[in-house]
MIMI-410801 format. One record per atom (N, C-alpha, C, CB): residue number from 1; residue in three letters; atom name; x, y, z. Coordinates in nm, 3 decimals. Glycine has a CB too. Example, Ala and Ser with C-alpha at 12.3 -4.5 7.8 and 13.67 -1.06 7.14 Angstrom:
REM MIMI-410801
(1,ala,N,(1.319,-0.569,0.780)),
(1,ala,CA,(1.230,-0.450,0.780)),
(1,ala,C,(1.320,-0.330,0.780)),
(1,ala,CB,(1.131,-0.447,0.905)),
(2,ser,N,(1.285,-0.225,0.708)),
(2,ser,CA,(1.367,-0.106,0.714)),
(2,ser,C,(1.290,0.003,0.787)),
(2,ser,CB,(1.408,-0.060,0.572)),
This chain:
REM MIMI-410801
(1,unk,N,(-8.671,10.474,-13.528)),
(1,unk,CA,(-8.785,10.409,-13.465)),
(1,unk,C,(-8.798,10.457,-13.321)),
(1,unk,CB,(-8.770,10.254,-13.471)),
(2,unk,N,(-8.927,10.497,-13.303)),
(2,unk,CA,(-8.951,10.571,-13.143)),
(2,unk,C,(-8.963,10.397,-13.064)),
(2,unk,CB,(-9.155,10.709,-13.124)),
(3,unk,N,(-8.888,10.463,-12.913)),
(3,unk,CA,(-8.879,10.350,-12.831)),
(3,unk,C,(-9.044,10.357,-12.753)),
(3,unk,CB,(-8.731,10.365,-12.717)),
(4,unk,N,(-9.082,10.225,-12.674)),
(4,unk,CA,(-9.159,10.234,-12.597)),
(4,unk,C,(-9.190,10.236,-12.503)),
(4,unk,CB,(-9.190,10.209,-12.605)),
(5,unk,N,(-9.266,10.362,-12.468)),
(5,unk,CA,(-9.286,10.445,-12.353)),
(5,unk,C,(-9.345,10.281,-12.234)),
(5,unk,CB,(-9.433,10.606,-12.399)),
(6,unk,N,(-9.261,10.253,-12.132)),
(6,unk,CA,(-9.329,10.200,-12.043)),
(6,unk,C,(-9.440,10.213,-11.938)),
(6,unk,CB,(-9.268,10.179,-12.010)),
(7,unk,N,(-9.491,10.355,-11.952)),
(7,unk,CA,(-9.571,10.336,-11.891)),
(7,unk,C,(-9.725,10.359,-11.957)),
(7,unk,CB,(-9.532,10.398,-11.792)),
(8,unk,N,(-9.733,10.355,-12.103)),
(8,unk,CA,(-9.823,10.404,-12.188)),
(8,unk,C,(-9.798,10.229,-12.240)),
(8,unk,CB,(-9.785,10.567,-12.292)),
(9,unk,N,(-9.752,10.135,-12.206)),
(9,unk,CA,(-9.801,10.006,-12.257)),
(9,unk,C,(-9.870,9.971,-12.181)),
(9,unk,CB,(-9.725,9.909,-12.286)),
(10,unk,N,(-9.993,9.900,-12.295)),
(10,unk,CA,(-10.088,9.880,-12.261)),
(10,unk,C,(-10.116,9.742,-12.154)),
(10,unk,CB,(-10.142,9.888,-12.372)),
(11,unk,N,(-9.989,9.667,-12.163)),
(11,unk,CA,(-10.003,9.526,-12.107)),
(11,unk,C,(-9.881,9.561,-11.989)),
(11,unk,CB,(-9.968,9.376,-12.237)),
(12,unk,N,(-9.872,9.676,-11.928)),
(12,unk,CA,(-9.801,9.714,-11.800)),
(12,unk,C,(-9.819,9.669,-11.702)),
(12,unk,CB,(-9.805,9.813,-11.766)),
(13,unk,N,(-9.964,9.688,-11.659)),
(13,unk,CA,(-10.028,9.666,-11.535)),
(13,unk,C,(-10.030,9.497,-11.496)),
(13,unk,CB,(-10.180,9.733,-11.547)),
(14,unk,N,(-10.017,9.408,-11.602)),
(14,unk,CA,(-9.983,9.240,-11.612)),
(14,unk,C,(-9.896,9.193,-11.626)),
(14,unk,CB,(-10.022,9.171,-11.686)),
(15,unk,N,(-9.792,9.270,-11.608)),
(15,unk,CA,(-9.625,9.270,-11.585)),
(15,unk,C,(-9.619,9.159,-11.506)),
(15,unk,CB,(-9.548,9.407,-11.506)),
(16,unk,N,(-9.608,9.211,-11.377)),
(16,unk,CA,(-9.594,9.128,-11.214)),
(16,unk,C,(-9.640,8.986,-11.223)),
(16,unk,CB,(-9.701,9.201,-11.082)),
(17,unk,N,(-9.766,9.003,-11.264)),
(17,unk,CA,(-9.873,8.828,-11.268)),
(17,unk,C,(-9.786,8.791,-11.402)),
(17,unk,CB,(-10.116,8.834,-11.310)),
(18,unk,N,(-9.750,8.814,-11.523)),
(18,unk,CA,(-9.660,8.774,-11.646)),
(18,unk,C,(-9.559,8.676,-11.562)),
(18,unk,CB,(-9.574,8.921,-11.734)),
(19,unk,N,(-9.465,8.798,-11.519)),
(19,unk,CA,(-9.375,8.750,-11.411)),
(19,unk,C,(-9.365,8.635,-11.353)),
(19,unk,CB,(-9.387,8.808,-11.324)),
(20,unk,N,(-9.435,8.659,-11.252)),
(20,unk,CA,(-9.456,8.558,-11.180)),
(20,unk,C,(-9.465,8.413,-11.226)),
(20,unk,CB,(-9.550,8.590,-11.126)),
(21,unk,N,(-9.611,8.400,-11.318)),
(21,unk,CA,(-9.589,8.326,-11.463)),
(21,unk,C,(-9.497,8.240,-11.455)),
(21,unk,CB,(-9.550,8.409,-11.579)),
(22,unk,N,(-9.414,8.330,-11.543)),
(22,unk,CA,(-9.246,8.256,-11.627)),
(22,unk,C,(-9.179,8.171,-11.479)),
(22,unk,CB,(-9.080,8.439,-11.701)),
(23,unk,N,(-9.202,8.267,-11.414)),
(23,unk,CA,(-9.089,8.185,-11.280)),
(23,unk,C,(-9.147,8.035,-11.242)),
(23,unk,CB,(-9.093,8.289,-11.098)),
(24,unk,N,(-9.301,8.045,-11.235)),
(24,unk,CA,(-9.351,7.935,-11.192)),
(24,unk,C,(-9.330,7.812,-11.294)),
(24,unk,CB,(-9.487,7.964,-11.160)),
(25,unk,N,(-9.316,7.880,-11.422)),
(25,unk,CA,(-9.315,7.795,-11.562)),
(25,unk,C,(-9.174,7.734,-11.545)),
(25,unk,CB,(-9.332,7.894,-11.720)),
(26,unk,N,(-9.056,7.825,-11.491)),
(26,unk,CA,(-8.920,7.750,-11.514)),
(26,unk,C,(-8.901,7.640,-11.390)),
(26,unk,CB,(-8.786,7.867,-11.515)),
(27,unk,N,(-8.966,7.712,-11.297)),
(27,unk,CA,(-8.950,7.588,-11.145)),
(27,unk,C,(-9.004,7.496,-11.178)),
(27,unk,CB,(-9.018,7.611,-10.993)),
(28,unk,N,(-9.097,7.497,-11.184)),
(28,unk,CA,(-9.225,7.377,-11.192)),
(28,unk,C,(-9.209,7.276,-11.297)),
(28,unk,CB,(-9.374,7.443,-11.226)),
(29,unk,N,(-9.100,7.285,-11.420)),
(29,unk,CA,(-9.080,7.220,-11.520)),
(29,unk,C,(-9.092,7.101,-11.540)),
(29,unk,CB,(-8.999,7.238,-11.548)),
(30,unk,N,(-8.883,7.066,-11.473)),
(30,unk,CA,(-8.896,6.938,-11.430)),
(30,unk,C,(-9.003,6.862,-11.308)),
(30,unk,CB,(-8.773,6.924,-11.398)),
(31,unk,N,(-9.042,6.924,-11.205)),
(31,unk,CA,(-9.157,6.825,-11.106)),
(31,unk,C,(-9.276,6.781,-11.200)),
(31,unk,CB,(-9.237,6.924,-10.959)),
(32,unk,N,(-9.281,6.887,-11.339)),
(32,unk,CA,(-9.385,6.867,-11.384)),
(32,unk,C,(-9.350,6.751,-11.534)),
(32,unk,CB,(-9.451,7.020,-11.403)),
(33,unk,N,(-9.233,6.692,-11.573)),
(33,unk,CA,(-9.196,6.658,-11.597)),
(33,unk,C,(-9.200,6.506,-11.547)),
(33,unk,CB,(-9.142,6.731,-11.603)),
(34,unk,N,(-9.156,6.526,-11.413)),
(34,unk,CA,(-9.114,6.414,-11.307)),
(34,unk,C,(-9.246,6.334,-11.285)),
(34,unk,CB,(-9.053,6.479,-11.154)),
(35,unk,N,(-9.393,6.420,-11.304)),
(35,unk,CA,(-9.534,6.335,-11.280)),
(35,unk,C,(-9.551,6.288,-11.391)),
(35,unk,CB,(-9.667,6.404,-11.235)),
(36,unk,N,(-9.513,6.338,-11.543)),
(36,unk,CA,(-9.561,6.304,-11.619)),
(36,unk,C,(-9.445,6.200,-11.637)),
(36,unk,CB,(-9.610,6.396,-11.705)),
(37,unk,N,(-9.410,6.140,-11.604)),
(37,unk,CA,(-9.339,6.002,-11.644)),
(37,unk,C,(-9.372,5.919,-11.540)),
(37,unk,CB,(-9.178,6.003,-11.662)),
(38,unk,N,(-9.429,5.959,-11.387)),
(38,unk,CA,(-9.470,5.840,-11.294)),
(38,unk,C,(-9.573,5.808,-11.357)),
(38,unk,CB,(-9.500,5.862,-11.143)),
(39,unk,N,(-9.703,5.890,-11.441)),
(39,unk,CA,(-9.836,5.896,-11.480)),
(39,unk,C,(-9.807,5.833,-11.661)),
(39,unk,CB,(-9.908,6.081,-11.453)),
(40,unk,N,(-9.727,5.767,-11.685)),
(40,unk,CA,(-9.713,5.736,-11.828)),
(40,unk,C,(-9.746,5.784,-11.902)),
(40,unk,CB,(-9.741,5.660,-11.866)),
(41,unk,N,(-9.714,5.897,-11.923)),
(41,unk,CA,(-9.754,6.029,-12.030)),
(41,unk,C,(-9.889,6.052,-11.995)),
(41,unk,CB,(-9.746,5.999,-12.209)),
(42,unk,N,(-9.977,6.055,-11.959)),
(42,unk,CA,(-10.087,6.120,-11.920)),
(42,unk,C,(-10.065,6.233,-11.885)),
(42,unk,CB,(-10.150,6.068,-11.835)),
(43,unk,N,(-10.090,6.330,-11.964)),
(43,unk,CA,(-10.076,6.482,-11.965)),
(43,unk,C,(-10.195,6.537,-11.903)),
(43,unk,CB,(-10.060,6.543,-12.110)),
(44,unk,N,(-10.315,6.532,-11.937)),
(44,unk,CA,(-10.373,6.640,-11.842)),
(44,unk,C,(-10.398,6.557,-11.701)),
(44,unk,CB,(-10.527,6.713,-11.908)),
(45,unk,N,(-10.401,6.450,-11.702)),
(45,unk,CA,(-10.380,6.395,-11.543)),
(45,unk,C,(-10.241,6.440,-11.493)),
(45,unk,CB,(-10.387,6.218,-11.529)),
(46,unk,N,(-10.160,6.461,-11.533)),
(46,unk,CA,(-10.024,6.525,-11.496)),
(46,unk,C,(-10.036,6.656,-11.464)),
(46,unk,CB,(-9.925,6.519,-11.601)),
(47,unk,N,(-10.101,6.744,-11.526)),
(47,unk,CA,(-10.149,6.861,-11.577)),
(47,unk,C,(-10.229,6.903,-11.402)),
(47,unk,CB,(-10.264,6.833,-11.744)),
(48,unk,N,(-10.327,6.830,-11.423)),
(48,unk,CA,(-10.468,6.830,-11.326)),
(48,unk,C,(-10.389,6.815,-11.189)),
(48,unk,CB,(-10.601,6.681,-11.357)),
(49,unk,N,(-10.294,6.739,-11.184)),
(49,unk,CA,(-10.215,6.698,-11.032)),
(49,unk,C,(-10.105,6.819,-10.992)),
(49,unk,CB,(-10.112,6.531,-11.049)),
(50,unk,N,(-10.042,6.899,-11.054)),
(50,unk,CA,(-9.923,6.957,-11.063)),
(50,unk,C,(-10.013,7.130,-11.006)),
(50,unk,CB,(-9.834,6.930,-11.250)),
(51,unk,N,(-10.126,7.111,-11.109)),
(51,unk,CA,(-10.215,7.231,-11.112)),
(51,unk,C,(-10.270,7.237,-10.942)),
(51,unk,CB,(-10.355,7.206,-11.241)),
(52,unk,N,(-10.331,7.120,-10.886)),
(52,unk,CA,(-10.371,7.087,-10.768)),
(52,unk,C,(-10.248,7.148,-10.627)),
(52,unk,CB,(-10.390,6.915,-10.787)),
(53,unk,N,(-10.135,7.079,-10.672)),
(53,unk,CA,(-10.021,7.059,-10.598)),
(53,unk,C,(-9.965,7.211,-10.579)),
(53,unk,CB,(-9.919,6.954,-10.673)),
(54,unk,N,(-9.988,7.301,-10.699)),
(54,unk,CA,(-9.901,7.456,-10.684)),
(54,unk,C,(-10.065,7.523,-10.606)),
(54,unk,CB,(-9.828,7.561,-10.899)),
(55,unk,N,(-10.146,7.534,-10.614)),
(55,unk,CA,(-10.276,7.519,-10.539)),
(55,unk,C,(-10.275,7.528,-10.378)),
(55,unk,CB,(-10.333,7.384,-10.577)),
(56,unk,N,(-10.245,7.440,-10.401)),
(56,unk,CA,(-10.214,7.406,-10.253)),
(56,unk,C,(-10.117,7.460,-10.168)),
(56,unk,CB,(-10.186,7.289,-10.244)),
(57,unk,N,(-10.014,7.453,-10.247)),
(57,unk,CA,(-9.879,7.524,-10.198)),
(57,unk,C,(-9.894,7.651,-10.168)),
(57,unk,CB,(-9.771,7.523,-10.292)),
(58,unk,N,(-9.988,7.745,-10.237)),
(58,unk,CA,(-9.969,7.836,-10.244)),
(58,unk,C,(-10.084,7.942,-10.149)),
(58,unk,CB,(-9.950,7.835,-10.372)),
(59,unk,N,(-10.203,7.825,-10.146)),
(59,unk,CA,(-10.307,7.878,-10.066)),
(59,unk,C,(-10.390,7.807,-9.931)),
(59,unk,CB,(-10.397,7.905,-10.163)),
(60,unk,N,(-10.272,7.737,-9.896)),
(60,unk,CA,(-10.282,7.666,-9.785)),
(60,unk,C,(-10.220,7.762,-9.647)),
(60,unk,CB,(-10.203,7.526,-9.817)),
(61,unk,N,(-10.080,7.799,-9.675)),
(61,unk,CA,(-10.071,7.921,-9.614)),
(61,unk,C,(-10.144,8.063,-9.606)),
(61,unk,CB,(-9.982,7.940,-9.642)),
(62,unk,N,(-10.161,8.077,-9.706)),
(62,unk,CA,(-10.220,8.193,-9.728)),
(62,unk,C,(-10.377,8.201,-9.599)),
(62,unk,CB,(-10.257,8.191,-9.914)),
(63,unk,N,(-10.432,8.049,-9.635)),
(63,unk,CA,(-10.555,8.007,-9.538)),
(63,unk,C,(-10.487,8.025,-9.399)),
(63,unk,CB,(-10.618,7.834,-9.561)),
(64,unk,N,(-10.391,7.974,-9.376)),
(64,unk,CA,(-10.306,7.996,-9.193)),
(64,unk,C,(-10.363,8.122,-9.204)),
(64,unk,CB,(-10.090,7.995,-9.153)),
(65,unk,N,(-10.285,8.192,-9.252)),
(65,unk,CA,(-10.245,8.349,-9.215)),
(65,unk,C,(-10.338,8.392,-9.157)),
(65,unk,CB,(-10.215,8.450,-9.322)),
(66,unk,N,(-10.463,8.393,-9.266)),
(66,unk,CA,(-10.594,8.489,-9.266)),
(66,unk,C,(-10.640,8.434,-9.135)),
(66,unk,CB,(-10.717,8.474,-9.403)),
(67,unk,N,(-10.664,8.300,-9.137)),
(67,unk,CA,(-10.724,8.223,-9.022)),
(67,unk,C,(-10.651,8.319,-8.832)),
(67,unk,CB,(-10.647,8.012,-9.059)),
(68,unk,N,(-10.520,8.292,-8.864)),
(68,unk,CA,(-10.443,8.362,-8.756)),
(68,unk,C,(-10.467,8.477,-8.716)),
(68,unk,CB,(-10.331,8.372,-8.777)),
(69,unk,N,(-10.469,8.597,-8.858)),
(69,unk,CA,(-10.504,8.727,-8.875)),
(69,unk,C,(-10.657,8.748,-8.740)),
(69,unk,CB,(-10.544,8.746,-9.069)),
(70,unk,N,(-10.727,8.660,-8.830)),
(70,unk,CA,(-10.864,8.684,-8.767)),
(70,unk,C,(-10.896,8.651,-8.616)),
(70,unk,CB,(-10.958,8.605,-8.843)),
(71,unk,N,(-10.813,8.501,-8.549)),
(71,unk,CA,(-10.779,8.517,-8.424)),
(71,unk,C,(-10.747,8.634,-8.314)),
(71,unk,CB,(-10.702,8.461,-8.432)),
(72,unk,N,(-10.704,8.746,-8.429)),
(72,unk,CA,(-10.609,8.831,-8.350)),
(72,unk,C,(-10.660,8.948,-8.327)),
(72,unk,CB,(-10.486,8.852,-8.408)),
(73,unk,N,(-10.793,8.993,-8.404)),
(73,unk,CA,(-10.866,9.092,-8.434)),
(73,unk,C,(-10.941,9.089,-8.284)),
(73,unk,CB,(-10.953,9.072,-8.576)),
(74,unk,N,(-11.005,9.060,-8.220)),
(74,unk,CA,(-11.085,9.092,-8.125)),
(74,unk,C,(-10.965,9.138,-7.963)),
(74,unk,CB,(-11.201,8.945,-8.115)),
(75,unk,N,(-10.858,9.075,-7.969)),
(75,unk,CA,(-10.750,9.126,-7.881)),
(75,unk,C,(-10.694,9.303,-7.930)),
(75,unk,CB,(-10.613,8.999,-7.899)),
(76,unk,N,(-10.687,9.272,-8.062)),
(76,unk,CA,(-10.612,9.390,-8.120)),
(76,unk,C,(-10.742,9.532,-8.079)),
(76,unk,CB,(-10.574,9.354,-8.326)),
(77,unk,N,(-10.876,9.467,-8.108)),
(77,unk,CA,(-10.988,9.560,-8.055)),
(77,unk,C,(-11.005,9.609,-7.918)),
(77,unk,CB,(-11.101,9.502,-8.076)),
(78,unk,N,(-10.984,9.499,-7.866)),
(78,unk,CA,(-10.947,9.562,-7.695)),
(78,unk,C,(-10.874,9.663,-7.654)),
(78,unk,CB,(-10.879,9.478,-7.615)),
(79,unk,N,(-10.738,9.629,-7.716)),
(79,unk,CA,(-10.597,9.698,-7.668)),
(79,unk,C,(-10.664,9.858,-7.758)),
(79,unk,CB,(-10.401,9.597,-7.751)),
(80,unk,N,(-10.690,9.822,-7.853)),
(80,unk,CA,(-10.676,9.986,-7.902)),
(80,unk,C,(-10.823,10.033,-7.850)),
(80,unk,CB,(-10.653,10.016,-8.103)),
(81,unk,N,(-10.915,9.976,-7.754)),
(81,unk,CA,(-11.054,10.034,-7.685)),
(81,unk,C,(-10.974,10.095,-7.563)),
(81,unk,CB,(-11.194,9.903,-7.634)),
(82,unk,N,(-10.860,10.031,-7.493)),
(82,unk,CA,(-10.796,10.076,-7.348)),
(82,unk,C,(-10.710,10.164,-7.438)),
(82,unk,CB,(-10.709,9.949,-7.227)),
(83,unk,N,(-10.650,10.148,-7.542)),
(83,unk,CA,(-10.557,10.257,-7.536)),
(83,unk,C,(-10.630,10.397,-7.582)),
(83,unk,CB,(-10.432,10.220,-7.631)),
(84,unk,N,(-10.764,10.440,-7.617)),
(84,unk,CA,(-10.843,10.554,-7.675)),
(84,unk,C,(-10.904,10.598,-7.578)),
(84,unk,CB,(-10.933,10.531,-7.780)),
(85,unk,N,(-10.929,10.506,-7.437)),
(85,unk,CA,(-10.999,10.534,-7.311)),
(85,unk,C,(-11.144,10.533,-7.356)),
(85,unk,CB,(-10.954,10.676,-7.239)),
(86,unk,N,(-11.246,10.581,-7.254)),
(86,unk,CA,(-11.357,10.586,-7.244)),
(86,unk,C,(-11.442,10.678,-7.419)),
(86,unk,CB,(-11.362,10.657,-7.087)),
(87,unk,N,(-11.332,10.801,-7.414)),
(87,unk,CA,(-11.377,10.857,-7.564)),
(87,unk,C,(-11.403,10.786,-7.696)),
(87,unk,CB,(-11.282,10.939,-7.606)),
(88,unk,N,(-11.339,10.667,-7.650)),
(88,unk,CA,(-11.323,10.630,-7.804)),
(88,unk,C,(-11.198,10.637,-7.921)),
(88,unk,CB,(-11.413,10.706,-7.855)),
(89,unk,N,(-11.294,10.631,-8.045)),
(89,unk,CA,(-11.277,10.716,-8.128)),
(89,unk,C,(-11.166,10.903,-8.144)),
(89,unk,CB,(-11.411,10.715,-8.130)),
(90,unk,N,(-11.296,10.951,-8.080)),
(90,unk,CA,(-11.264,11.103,-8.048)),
(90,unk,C,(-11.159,11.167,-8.018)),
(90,unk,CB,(-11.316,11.141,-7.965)),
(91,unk,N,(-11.082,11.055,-7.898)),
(91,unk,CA,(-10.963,11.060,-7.822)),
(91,unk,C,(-10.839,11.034,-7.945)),
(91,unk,CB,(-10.970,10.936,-7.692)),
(92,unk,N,(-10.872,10.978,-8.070)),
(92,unk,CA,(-10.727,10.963,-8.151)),
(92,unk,C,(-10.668,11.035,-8.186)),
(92,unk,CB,(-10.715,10.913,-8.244)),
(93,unk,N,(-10.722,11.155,-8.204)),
(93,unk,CA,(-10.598,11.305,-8.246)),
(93,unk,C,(-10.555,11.339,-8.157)),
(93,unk,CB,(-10.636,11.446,-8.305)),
(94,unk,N,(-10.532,11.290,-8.029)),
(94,unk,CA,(-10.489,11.356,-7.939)),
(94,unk,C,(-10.359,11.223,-7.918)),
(94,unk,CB,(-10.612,11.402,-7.817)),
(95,unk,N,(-10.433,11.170,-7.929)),
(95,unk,CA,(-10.321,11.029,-7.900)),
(95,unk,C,(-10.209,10.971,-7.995)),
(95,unk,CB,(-10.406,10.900,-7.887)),
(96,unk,N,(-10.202,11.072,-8.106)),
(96,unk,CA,(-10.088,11.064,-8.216)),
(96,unk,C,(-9.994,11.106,-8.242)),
(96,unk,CB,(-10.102,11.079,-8.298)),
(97,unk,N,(-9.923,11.138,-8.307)),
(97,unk,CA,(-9.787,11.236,-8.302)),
(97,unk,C,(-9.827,11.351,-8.309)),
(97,unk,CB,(-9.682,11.224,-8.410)),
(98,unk,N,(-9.787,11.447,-8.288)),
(98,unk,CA,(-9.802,11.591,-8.385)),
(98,unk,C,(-9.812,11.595,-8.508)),
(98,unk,CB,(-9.705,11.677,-8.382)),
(99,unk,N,(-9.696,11.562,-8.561)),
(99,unk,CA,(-9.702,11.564,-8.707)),
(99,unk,C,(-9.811,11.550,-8.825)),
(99,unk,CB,(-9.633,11.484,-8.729)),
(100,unk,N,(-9.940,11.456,-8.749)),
(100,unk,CA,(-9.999,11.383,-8.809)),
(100,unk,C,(-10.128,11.403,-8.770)),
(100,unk,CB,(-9.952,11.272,-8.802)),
(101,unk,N,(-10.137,11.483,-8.650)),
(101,unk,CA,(-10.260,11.516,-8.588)),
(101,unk,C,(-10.351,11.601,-8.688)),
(101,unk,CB,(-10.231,11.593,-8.455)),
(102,unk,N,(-10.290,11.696,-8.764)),
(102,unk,CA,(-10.442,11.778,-8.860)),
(102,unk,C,(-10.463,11.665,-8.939)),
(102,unk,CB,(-10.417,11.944,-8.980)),
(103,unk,N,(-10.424,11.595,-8.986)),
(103,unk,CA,(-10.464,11.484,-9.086)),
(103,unk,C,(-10.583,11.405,-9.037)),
(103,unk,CB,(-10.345,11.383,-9.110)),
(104,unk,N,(-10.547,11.368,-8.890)),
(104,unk,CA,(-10.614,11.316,-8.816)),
(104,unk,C,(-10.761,11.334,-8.791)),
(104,unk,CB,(-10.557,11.330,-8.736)),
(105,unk,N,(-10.702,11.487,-8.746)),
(105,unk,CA,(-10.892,11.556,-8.754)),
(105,unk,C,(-10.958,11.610,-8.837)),
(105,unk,CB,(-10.934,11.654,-8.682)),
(106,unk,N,(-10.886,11.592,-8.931)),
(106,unk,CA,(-10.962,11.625,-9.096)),
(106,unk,C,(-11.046,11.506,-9.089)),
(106,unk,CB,(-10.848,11.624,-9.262)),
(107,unk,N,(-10.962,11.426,-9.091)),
(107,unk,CA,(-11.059,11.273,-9.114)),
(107,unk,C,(-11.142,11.188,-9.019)),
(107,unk,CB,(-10.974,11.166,-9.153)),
(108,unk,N,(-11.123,11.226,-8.905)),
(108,unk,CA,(-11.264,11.260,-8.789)),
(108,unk,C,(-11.369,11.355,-8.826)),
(108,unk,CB,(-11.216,11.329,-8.645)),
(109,unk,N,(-11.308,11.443,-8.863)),
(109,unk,CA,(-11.422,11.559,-8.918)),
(109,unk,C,(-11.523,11.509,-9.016)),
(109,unk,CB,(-11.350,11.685,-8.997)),
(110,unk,N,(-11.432,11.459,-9.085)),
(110,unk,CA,(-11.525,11.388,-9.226)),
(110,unk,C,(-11.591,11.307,-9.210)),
(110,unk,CB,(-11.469,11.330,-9.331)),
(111,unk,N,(-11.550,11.203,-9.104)),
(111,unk,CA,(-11.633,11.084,-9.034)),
(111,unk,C,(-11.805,11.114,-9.000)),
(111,unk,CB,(-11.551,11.054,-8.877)),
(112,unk,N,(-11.782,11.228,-8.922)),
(112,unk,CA,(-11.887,11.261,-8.816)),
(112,unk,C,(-11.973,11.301,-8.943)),
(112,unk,CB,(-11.850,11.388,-8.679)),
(113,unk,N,(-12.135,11.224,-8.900)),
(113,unk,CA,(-12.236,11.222,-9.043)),
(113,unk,C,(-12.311,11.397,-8.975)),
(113,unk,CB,(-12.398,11.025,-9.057)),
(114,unk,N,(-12.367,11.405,-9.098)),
(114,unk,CA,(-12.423,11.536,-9.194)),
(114,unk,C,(-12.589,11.491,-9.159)),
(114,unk,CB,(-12.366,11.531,-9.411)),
(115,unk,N,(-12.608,11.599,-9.055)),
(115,unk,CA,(-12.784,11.607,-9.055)),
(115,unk,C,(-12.797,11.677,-9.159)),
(115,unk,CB,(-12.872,11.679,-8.928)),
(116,unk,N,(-12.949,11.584,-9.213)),
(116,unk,CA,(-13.020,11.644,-9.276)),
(116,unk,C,(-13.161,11.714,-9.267)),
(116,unk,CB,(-13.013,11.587,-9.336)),
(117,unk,N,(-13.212,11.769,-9.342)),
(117,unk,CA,(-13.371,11.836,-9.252)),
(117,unk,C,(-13.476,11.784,-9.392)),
(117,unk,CB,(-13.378,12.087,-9.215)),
């Protein structure tokens, strides 16, 4: 019997979220357990609360972050307007390593738009 190729399965790419899944399924057991006996067996009210509660947990931070992230964007715009000087833009291949500089102006190059007639 031929084994299977992992990366030619078809349900590969839903690995991670699978994953993740199971883990949330083994944590969450007993708490989910623990409502459904304060809630006297009421299952999807147990269900509906637990569902709410990992919800929350999970995208309440996530809301900080972005929220923070976005605070930070108009400082972060400054610093890198003083650090490019008056040029801009223009000034970034010059202001990078070596190493990395043709990369750089390849992709300035590509930037700069294409008259047309």
């Amino acid at each position: 019997m031929r084994k299977a190729d992992p990366q030619r399965w078809t349900a590969s790419p839903f690995l991670p979220a699978v994953l993740v899944a199971a883990f949330l399924v083994a944590v969450l057991q007993r708490p989910h357990a623990w409502i459904l006996a304060k809630l006297n067996g009421r299952k999807k009210t147990a269900a509906a609360l637990a569902t709410a509660a990992v919800t929350l947990v999970l995208f309440v931070p996530i809301g900080g972050f972005a929220v923070a992230l976005a605070s930070e964007i108009p400082g972060a715009m400054e610093s890198a307007s003083e650090w490019l000087g008056p040029e801009g833009l223009a000034a970034l291949p010059r202001k990078l390593p070596p190493a990395i500089r043709p990369i750089a102006a390849k992709v300035m190059e590509a930037r700069k738009p294409t008259r047309t007639r």
